[in-house]
C-alpha positions in Angstrom: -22.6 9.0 -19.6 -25.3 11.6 -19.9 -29.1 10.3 -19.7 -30.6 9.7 -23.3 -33.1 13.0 -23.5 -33.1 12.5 -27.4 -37.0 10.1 -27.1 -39.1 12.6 -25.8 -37.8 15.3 -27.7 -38.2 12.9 -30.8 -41.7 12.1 -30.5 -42.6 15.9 -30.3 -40.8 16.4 -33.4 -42.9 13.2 -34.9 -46.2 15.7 -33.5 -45.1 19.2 -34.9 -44.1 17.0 -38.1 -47.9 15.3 -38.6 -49.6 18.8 -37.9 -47.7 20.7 -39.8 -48.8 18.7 -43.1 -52.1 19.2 -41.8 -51.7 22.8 -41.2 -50.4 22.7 -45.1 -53.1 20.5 -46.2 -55.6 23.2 -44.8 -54.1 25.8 -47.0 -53.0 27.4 -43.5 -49.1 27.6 -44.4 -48.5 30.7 -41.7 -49.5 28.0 -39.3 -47.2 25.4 -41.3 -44.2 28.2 -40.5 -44.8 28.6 -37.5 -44.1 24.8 -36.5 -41.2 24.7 -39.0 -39.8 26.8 -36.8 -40.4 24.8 -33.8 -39.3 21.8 -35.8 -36.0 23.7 -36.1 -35.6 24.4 -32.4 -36.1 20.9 -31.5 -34.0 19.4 -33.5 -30.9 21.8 -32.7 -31.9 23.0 -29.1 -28.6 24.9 -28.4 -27.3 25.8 -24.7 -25.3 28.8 -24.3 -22.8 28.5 -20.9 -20.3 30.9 -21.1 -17.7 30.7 -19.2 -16.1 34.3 -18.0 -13.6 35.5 -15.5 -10.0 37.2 -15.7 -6.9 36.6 -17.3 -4.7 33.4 -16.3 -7.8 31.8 -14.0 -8.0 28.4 -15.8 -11.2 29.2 -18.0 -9.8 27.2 -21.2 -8.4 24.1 -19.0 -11.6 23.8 -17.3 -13.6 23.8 -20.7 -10.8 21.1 -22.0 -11.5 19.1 -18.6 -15.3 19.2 -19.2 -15.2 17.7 -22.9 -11.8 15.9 -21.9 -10.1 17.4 -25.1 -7.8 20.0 -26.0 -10.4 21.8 -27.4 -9.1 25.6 -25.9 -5.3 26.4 -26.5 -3.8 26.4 -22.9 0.0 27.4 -22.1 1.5 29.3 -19.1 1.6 32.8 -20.9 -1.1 31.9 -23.8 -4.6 33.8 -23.6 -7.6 33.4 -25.1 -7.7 37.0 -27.4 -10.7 35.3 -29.4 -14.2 34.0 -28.0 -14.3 30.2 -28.8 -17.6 28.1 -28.9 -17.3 24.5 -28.1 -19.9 22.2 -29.5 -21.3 19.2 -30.8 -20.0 17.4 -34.2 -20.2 13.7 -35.7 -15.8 14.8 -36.8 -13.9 17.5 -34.9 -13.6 20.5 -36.9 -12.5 23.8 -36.1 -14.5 27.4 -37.8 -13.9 31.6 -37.0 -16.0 34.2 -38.1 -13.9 36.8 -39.7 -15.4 40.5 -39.2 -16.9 42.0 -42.7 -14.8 44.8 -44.0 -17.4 47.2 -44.3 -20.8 47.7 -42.8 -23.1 46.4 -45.6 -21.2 42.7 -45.9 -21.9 40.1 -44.1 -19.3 38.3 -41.3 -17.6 35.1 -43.1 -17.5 31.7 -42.0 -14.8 29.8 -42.6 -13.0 26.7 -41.6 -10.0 26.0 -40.3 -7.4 23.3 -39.5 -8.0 22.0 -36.2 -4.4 22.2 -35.3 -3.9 25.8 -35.7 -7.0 26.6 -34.0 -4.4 28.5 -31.1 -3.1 30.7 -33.9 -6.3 32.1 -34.7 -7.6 32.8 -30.9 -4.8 32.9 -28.5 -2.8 36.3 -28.0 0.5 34.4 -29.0 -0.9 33.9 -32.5 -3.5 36.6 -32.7 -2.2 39.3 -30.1 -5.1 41.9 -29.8 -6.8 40.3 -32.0 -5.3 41.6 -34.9 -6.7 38.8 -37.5 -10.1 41.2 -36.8 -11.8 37.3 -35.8 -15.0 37.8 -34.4 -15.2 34.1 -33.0 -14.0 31.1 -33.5 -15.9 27.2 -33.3 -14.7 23.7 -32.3 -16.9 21.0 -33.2 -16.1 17.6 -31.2 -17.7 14.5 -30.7 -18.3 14.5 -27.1 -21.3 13.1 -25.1 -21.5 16.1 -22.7 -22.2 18.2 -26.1 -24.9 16.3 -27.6 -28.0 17.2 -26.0 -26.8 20.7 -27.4 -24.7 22.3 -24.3 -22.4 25.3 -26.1 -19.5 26.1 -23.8 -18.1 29.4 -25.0 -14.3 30.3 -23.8 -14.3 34.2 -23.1 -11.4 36.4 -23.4 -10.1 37.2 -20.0 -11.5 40.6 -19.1 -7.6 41.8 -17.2 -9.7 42.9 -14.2 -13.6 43.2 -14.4 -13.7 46.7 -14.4 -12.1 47.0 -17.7 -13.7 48.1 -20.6 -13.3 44.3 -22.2 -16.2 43.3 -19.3 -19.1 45.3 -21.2 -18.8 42.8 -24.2 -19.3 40.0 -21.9 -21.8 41.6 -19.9 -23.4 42.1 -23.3 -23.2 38.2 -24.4 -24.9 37.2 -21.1 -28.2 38.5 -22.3 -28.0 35.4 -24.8 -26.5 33.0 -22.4 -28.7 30.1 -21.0 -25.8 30.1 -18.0 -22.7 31.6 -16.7 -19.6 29.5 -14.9 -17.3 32.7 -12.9 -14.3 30.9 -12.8 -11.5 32.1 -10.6 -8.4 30.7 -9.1 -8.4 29.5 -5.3 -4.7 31.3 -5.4 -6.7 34.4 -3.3 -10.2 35.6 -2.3 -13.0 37.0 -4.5 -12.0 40.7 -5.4 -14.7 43.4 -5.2 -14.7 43.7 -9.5 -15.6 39.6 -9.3 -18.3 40.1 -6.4 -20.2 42.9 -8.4 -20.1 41.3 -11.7 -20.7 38.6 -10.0 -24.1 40.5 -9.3 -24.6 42.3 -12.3 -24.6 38.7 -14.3 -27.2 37.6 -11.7 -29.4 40.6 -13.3 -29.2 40.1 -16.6 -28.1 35.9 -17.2 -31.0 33.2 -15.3 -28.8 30.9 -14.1 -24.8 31.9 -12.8 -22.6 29.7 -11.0 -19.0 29.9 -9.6 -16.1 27.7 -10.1 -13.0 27.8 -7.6 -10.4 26.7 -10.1 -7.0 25.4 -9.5 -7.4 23.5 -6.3 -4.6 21.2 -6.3 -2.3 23.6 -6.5 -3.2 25.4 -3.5 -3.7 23.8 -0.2 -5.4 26.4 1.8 -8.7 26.1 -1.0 -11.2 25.2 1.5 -10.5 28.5 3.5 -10.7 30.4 0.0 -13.7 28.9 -0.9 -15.3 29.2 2.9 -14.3 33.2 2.9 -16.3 33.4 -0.8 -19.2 32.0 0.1 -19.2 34.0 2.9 -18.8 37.2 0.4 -21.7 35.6 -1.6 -23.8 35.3 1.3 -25.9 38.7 0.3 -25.6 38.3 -3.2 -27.7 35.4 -4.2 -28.4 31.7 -4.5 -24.8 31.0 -6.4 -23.9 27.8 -5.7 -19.5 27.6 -5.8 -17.8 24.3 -7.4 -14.3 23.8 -6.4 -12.6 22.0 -9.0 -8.9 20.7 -10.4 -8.9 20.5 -13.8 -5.5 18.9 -13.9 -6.7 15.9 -11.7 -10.3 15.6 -14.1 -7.9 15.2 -17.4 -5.4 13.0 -15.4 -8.0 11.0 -14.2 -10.4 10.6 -17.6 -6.1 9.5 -18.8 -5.9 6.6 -16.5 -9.8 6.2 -16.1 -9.5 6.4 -12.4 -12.9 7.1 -10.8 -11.8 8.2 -7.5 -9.3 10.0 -8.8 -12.7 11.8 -11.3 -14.8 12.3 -7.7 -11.6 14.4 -6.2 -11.1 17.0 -9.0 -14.5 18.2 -8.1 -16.0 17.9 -11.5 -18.9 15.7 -11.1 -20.8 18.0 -9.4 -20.4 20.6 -11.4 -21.5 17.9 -14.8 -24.3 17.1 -12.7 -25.2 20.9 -12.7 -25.0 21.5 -16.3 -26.9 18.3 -16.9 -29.7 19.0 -14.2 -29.6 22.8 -13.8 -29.1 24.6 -17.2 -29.7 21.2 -20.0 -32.8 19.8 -18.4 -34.1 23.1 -17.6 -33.5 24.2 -20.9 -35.0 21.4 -22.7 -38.8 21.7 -20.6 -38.6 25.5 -21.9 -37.7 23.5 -25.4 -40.8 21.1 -24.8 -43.1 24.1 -23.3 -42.7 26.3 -26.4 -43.3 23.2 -28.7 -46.7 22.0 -26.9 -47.9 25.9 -26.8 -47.2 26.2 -30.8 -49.1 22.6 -31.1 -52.0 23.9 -29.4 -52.1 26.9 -30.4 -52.2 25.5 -34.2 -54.7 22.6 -33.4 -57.1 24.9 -31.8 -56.9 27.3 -34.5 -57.3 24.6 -37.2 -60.5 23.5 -35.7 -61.8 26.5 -35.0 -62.7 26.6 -39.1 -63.7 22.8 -39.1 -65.9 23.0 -36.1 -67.6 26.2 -37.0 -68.5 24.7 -40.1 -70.1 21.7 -38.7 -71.6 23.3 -35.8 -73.3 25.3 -38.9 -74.6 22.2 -40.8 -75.5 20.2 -38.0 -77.8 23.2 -36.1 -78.7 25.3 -38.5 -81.4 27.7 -36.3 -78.0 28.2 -34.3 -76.3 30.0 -37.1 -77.1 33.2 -37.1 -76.1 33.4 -33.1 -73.0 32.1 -34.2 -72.1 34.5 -36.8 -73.1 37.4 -34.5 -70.3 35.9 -32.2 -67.7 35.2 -35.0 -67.9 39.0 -36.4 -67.5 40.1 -32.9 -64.8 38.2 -32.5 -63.3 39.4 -35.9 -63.9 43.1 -34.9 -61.6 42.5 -31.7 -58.7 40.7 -33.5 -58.8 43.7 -36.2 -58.5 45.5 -33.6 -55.7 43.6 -32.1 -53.6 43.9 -35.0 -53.6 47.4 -35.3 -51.4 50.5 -34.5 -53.8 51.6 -31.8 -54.2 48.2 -29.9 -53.2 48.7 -26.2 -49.8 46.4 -26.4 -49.0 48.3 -30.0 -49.3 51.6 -28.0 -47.6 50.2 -24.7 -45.1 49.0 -26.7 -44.4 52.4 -28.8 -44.6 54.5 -25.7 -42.7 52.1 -23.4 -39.2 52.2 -25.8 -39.8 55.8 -26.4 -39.5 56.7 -22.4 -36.9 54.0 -21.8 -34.8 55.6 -24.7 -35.2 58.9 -22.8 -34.3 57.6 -19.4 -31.5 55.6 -20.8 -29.7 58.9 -22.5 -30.4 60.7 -19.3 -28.5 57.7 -17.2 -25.9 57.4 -18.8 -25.4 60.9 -19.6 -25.5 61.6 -15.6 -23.4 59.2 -14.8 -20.9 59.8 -17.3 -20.9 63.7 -16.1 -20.1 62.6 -12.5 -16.8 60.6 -13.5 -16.3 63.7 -16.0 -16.3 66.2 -12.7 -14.6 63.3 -10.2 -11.6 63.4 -12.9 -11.4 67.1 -13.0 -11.4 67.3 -10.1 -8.6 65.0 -9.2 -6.5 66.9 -12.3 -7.2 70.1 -10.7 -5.5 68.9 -7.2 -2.0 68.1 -8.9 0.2 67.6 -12.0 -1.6 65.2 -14.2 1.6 64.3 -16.4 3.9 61.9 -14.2 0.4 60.2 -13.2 -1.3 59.9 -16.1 -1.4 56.3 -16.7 -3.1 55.9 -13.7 -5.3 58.4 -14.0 -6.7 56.6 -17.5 -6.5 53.5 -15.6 -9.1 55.5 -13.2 -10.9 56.3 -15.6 -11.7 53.8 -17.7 -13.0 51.8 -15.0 -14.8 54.2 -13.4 -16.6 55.0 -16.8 -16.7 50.6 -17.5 -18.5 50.7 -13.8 -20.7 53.9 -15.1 -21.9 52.2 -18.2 -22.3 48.8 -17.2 -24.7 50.5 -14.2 -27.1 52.0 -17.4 -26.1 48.4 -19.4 -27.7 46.3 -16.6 -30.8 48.6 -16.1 -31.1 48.9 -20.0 -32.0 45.4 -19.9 -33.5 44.8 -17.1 -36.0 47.7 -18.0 -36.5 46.5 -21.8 -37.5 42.9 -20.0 -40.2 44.6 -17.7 -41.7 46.2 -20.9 -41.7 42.9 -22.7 -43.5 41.6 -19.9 -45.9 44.1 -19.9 -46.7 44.2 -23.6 -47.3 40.1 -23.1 -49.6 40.8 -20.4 -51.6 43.7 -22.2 -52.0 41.1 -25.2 -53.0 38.2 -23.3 -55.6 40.1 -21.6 -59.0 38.4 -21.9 -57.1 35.7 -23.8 -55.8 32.6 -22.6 -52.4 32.7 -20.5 -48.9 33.7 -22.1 -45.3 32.8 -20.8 -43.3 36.0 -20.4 -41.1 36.6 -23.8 -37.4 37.7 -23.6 -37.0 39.9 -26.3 -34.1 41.6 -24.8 -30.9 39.8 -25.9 -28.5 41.1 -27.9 -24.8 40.9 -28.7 -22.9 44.1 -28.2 -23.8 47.4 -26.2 -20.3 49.2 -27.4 -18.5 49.5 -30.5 -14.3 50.3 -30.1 -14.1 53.3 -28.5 -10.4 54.4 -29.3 -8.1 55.1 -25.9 -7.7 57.8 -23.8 -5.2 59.9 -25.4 -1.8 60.4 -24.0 -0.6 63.0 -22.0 3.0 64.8 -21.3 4.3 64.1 -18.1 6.1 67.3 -18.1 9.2 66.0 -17.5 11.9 68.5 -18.6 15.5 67.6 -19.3 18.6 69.0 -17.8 19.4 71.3 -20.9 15.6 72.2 -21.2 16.1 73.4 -17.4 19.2 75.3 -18.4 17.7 77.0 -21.4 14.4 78.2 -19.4 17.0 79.6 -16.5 19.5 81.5 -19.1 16.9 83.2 -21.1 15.0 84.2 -17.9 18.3 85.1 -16.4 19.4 87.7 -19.5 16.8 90.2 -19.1 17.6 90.6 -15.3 21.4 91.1 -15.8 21.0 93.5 -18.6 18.6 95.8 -17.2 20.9 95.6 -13.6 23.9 95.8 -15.8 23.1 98.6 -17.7 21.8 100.6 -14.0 25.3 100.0 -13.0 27.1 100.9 -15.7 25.7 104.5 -15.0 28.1 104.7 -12.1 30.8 102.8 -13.9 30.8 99.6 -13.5 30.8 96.5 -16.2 27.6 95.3 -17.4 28.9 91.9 -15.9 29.2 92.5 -12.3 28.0 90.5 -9.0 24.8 92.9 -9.0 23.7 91.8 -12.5 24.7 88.5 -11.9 22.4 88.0 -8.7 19.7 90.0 -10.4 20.1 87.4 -13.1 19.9 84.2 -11.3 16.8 85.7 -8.9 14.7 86.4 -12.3 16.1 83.8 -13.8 14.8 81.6 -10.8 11.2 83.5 -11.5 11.2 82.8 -14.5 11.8 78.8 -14.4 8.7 79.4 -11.7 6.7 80.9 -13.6 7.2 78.2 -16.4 6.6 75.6 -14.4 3.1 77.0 -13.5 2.1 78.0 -16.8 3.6 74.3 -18.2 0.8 73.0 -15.2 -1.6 74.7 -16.4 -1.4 74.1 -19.9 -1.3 70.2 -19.1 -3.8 70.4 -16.6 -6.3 72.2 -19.3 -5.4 69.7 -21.7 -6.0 66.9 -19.6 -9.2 68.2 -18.9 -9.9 68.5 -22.6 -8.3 65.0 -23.7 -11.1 63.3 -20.2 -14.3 65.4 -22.1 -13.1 64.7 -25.3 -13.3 60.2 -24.4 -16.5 60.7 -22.4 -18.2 62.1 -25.2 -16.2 59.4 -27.4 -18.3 57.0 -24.9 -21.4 58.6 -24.8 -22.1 58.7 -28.2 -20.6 54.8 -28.8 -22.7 53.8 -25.6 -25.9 55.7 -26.9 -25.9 54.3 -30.2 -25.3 50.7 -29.1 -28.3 50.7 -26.3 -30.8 52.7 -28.6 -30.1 50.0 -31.4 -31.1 47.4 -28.2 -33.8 48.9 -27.5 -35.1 49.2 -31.4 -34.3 45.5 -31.1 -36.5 44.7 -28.4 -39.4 47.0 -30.4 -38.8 45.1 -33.8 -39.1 41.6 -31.7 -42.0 42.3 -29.3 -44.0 43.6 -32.5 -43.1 41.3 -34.8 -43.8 38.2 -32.4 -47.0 39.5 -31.1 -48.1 41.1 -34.5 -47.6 37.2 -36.5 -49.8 36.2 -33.4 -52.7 38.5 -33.9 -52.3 37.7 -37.8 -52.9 34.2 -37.2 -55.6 34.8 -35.0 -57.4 37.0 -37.5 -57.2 35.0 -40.4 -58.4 32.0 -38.5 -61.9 33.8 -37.1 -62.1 35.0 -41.2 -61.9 31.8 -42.1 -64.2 30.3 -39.5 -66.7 33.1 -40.4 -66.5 32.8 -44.1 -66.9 29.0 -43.3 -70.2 29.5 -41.1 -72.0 31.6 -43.7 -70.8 29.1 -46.5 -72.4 26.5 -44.3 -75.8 28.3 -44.2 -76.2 28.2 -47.6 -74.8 24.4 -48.2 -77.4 22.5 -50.7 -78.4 19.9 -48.7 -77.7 17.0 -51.3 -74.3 17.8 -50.0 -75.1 18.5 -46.4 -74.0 14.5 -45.3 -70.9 14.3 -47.6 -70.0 17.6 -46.1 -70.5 16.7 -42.5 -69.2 13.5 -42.8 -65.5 15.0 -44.3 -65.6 17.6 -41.6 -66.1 14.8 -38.7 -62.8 13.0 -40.5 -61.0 15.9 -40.1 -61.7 16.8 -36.9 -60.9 13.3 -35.1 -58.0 13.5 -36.8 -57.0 16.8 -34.7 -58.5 15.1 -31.5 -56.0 12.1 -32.4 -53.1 14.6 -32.7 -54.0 16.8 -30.3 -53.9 13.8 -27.5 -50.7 12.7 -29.2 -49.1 16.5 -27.4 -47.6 15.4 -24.2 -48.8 17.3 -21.2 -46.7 20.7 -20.7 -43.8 20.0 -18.6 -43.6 21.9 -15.8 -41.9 25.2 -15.7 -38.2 26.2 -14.6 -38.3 27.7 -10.9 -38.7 31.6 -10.7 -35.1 33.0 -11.9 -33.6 29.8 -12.9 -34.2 30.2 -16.8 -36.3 33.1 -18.9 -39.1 31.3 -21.8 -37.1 32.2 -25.0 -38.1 34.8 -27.9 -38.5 31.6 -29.8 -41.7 31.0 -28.0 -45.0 31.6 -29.3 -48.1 30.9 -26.9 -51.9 30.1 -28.6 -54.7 32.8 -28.0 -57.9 31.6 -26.9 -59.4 30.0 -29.5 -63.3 31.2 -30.2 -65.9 28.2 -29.7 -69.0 28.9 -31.2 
């Protein structure tokens, strides 16, 4: 049974709840939105894990073994077409999201029978997805599930240098974890080691699972020779499991039998490693919002009091407060440093980015011509787009991962530029998003140049008439037939030219065409692959400004407010100085008494384990007159 983390996570709610109304109270409802937003993440803190890895590796049994229910459809020749989310729920229920039919709607929701779930995301019912479903949900009542732990069943990529890897890629950016799950039937291949290492750039927290062990004795050697292939990659730590014996054993409730399959450890992981983890980033966003709100609060209330209660002091601190004022205005403006940063940073990174993946893609453009050049394309063709569209997968997941690695840097920047002279800021992730490429359509087909006997025949005889008419009519000078041996041989030597000669210019033509059909997909890609990453990046703009913006907002209308409420305060009557004071002393103990109510911020995830989310909002330094 999972620990109970729902008390602590309640009596922060109870917090963000009481300060809110105050917040509300105060006429400060920005302040009042902000914690209904925190409210919101604490009460449904979900926990992306998405599970990833080729076809037929025993990603949708291990997902069924975890929540020990059929919750993925699992057959010998069934595969998952569909990505399916498995979550939380009081009653099972089953839900897909159906794609819009045009760009303006909006994707449906819609729910389905449980028992047909398999028709809606396996390739048996749904092959290539033809239903156009963009996901699909499972809701179960499961213990594992309710400290909000989403385990999301990926389509099997069919080799993870296809094309279908860049979506996943693409989903890690959102992912709290990622479980690489492969068979112990053979070693890592290379495709699984380097995406193994481009998940490790973009996702905080991957782990492998070695899947299948009871049908393979030799797994310990398998799982020895990928650690060894590991070694250089990272801290990954590998969990051999059998999720045949984990659903046999939760069947006959045989512990033992539970401890073999492997799957403790790896429960203990999500529990430890990506739930507890997740829920201190959960608590830490919740305490900085309750600060940041409680200092701001009383930064009117005290400034006011301050103004009654020492009224020689006032005009210092209204000297300070304008000051103040003057800086936030200019914090919240198109020319602050972090506005600028920001502005300039996504300008050059949209440059850089075209240019990347622009080189690249001209590289694989001349390593396929070349290879075109050096023989007949046509009988190989298949493998040449096979070539291809990994090499141009490899090429665009290269810019995909240093896309996003680069638009994090810049949002750490930006958060350092604003929380200059301020108090400290946890770095923001502004850089998730769900797709980097739209359907690009495949790489045309190509003839293989393959000529029939009659075709051969044809090509020969009308070569072959030309030389035994001109022949035939030389000899018929001295007398002989127009069909004779000499015109004959004549024949079948330029009819033997000419069948050359067609050969070559046949080559030619479908080598030229080939060339045309390789140009004609790589600017497919580059201008699918350039749309999708400048819409990221506008993303990560749109994010960074509007998280830091609301900020600087709530900073300025709070030093307005405490200014307004300091010059109010020098010209109080003083029949009304006491009642005054007296109302603003009730208010303030009753921030102190909430503000010692915020537990003490946990403390934070190690360094690469987990990324503070773009939900998180951290308090400026409050001015203290």
């Amino acid at each position: 049974m999972p620990e109970d983390r729902t008390a602590p996570i309640s009596g922060i709610v109870d917090v963000v709840h009481d300060v809110g109304d105050l917040a509300l109270s105060a006429g400060r409802t920005d302040l009042a939105a902000r914690l209904a937003q925190t409210r919101n993440r604490l009460e449904d803190p979900a926990v992306r894990v998405i599970v990833v890895g080729e076809f037929k590796q025993g990603k949708s049994k291990l997902i069924n073994a975890l929540v020990n229910a059929p919750a993925c459809p699992v057959d010998d020749d069934v595969a998952t077409s569909v990505p399916t989310i498995v979550s939380y729920a009081a009653e099972p229920s089953a839900w897909v999201i159906d794609r819009p039919e045009s760009e303006d709607a909006e994707p449906r929701r819609r729910e389905i029978p449980v028992a047909e779930l398999a028709d809606y995301v396996s390739e048996r019912g749904n092959p290539g997805n033809e239903r156009g479903i963009l996901s699909a949900e499972v809701m179960l009542p499961r213990e594992i599930l309710r400290g909000g732990l989403k385990l999301v069943d990926s389509p099997g990529v069919g080799g993870l240098e296809s094309s279908n890897s860049l979506a996943t890629l693409a989903a890690l950016s959102s992912a709290h974890a990622v479980l690489l799950v492969s068979d112990a039937s053979q070693e890592y291949t290379e495709p699984e080691v380097q995406f193994l290492r481009h998940a490790m750039r973009i996702s905080p927290n991957v782990a492998a699972v070695l899947a299948k062990t009871d049908l393979y004795p030799e797994w310990r050697r398998i799982e020895e020779i990928d650690r060894g292939h590991l070694a250089g990659t990272g801290d990954v730590p590998i969990f051999a499991v059998s999720s045949d014996l984990r659903l046999l054993a939760a069947e006959t409730q045989d512990r033992d039998l539970n401890s073999e399959s492997g799957f403790p450890a790896l429960v203990a992981h999500l529990r430890r490693e990506v739930l507890g983890r997740a829920e201190v980033i959960h608590e830490r966003s919740a305490v900085h919002d309750l600060l940041s709100v409680v200092d701001q609060l009383g930064m009117s209330l005290r400034t006011e009091l301050n103004a009654l209660l020492n009224p020689e002091d006032t005009p210092r601190m209204i000297a300070e407060l304008e000051d103040a004022k003057a800086k936030a205005d200019e914090f919240r403006g198109r020319s602050a440093r972090w506005q600028v940063t920001l502005t300039d940073g996504i300008a050059d990174l949209v440059a850089d980015m075209e240019h990347d993946v622009r080189d690249r893609l001209r590289k694989v453009q001349r390593e396929a011509e070349r290879s075109i050049e050096e023989g007949d394309p046509g009988p190989i063709w298949d493998q040449i787009r096979e070539w291809l569209d990994q090499r141009i997968t490899a090429a665009i997941t290269e810019t995909f991962v240093w896309t996003d690695e680069r638009s994090r840097w810049l949002s750490e920047e930006v958060a350092e530029l604003f929380s200059q002279e301020e108090a400290e800021f946890p770095a923001v992730d502004v850089g998730d998003a769900r797709a980097v490429l739209d359907p690009v359509d495949e790489i045309a087909h190509l003839d293989a140049g393959q000529l029939s006997a009659g075709e051969k025949i044809y090509i020969g005889v009308r070569g072959s008439y030309g030389g035994v008419l001109m022949v035939g009519l030389a000899t018929g000078l001295i007398g002989m037939s127009l069909i004779n041996p000499l015109s004959l041989l004549a024949g079948v030597l330029v009819g033997r030219r000419a069948y050359r000669e067609d050969l070559s210019n046949r080559l030619t033509r479908r080598q030229q065409e080939a060339k045309i059909i390789v140009r004609r997909h790589i600017d497919e890609v580059t201008f699918q692959v350039g749309k999708q990453l400048k819409d990221r990046l506008r993303m990560v703009q749109r994010t960074a400004r509007d998280h830091f913006g609301a900020m600087a907002e709530e900073l300025h209308r709070s030093l307005s407010e405490a200014l307004t409420s300091a010059k109010l305060a020098a010209t109080t009557y003083t029949a009304n100085r006491d009642e005054r004071v007296g109302s603003l002393q009730t208010r303030i103990a009753q921030l102190e008494q909430l503000r010692a109510a915020i537990p003490a911020l946990p403390d934070a995830p190690a360094a690469g384990i987990l990324e503070v989310s773009a939900a998180e909002h951290s308090h400026p330094k409050a001015v203290t007159p």
